[in-house]
N, C-alpha and C positions, 0 to 999 in steps of 0.2 A: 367622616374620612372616607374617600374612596379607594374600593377593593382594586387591587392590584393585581390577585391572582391570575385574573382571565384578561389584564391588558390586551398582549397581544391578539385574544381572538375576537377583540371590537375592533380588529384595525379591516378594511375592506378591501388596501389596494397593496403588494409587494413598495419596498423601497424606491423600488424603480416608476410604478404608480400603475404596471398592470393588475386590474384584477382578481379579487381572490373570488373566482366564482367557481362552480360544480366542474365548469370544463375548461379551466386553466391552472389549477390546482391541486399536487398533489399530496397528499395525506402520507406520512414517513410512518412503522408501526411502531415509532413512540408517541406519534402522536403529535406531531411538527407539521407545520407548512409551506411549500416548497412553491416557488411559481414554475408552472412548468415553462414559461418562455424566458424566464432568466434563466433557470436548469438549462436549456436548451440553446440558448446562447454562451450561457459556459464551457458545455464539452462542447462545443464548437469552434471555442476558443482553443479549449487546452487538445483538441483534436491536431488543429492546423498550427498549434505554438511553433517554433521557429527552434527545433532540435541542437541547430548546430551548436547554438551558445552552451547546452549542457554536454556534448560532446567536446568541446572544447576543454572546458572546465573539467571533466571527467580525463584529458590528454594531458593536460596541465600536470591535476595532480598526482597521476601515474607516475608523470617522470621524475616531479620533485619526491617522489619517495620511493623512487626505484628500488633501491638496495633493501628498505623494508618490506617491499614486495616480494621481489626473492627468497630471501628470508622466509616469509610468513609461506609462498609457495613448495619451500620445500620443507618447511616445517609440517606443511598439511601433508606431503608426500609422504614422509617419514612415518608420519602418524596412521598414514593409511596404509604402506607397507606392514606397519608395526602389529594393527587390528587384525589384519589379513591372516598374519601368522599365531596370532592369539587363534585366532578362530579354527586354525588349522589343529592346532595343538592339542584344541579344548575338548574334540571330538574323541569322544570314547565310542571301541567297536562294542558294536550290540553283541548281548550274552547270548550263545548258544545253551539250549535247551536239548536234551537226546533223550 
């Protein structure tokens, strides 16, 4: 029956079929394999992705829950007024000594 343990590190070449040599591969400190020229065509990708689709989507669902926004906004207001004046409170003057 063949060991399965070490599959992956008889494999030679990434998915894409660059390479796993000394100088296109990088070593993660668990101990994983990374190609560096898919890495590198990745955040290349997610560098130049195309923003506005999630700005959109981020305008969209602002409006559809408008009022729950407010709400949660001045609930955090409230809550930080609230701390502010705890905090104010909480302060004991320091004891003189003569």
């Amino acid at each position: 029956m063949p060991d399965y343990n070490n599959y992956n590190s008889l494999k030679s070449e990434c998915p894409q079929g660059h390479p796993y040599d000394e100088e296109n591969t990088y070593t993660t400190p668990a101990g994983s394999r990374v190609c560096r020229t898919c890495q590198r065509e990745r955040s290349r990708k997610w560098y130049h992705k195309d923003v506005t689709v999630s700005r959109e989507r981020a305008k969209r669902w602002y409006h559809e829950n408008l009022d729950e926004n407010r709400e949660r906004a001045k609930q955090y207001q409230r809550d930080q007024r609230s701390a502010e004046k705890k905090a104010v409170t909480d302060v004991t003057p320091p004891e003189t000594t003569e």
